[in-house]
C-alpha positions in Angstrom: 0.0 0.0 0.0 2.7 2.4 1.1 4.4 1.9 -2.6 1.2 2.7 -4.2 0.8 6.0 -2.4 4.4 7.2 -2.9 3.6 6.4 -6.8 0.5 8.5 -6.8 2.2 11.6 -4.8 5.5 11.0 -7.2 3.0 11.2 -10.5 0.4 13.9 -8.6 4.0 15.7 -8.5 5.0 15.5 -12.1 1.5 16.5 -13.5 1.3 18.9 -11.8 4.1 20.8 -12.6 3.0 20.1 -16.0 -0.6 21.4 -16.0 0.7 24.3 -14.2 2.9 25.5 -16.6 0.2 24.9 -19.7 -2.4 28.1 -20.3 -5.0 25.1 -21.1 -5.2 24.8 -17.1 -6.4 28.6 -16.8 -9.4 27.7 -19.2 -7.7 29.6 -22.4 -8.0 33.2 -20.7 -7.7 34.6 -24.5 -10.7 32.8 -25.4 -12.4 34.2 -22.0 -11.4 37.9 -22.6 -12.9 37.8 -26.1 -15.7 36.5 -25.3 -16.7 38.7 -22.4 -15.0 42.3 -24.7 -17.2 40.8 -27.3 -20.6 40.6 -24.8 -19.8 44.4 -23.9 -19.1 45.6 -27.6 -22.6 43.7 -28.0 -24.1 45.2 -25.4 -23.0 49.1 -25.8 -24.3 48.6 -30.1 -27.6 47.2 -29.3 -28.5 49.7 -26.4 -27.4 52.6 -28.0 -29.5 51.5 -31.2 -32.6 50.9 -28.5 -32.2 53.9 -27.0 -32.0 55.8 -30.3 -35.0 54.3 -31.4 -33.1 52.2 -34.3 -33.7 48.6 -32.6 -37.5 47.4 -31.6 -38.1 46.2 -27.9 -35.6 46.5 -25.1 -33.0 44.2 -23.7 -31.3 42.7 -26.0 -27.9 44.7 -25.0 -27.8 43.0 -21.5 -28.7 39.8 -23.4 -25.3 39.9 -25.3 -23.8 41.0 -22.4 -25.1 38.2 -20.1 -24.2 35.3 -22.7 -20.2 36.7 -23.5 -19.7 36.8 -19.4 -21.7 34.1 -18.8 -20.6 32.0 -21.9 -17.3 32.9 -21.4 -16.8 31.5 -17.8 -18.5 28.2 -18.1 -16.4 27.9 -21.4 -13.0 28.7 -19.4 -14.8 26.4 -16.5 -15.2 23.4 -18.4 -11.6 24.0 -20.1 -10.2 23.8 -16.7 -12.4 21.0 -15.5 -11.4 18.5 -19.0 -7.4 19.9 -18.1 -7.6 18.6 -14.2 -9.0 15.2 -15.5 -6.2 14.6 -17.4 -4.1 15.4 -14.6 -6.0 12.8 -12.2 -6.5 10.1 -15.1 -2.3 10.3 -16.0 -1.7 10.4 -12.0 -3.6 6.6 -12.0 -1.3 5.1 -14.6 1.8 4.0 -14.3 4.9 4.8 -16.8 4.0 2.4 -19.3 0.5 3.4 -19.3 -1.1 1.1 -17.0 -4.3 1.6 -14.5 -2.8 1.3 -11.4 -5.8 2.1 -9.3 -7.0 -0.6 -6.9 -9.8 -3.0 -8.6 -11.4 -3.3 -5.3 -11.1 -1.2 -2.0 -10.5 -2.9 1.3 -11.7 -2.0 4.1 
């Protein structure tokens, strides 16, 4: 049991210093920024044009608005979430690739 443990903590280690060092970990914070500049550009075009009287009905500024940040962050969220899995699934392998999880947990 002890050797199991020491190879998850020595592999936890190594991906780790992996994932930390690749942007895909931050949820592509390009992506993220663009998508939330491109909500407000949205938002300030339609609102004026409502305002002005160009654009029928109300709301659809804070609509754009709502979907870049909002689109955005789960976007970034589940970039982050699919980067930590592969962490966690590479950490239960061994170096030639193997599952090295226990098949069955003793208690």
């Amino acid at each position: 049991l002890g050797s199991i443990a020491k190879n998850y903590e020595l592999q936890l280690m190594a991906q780790s210093a992996q994932a930390l060092g690749s942007l895909q970990v931050l949820g592509d914070p390009a992506n993220l920024v663009g998508d939330i500049s491109s909500g407000v550009v949205q938002f300030v075009h339609k609102t004026s044009e409502e305002l002005r009287g160009k654009r029928e009905g109300f709301g659809s500024g804070v609509e754009a608005l709502a979907g870049g940040v909002v689109g955005g962050t789960l976007g970034s969220v589940a970039k982050v979430a699919g980067s930590l899995k592969g962490v966690v699934s590479s950490v239960s392998r061994d170096a030639i690739g193997n599952d090295i999880r226990p098949s069955k947990v003793e208690e």
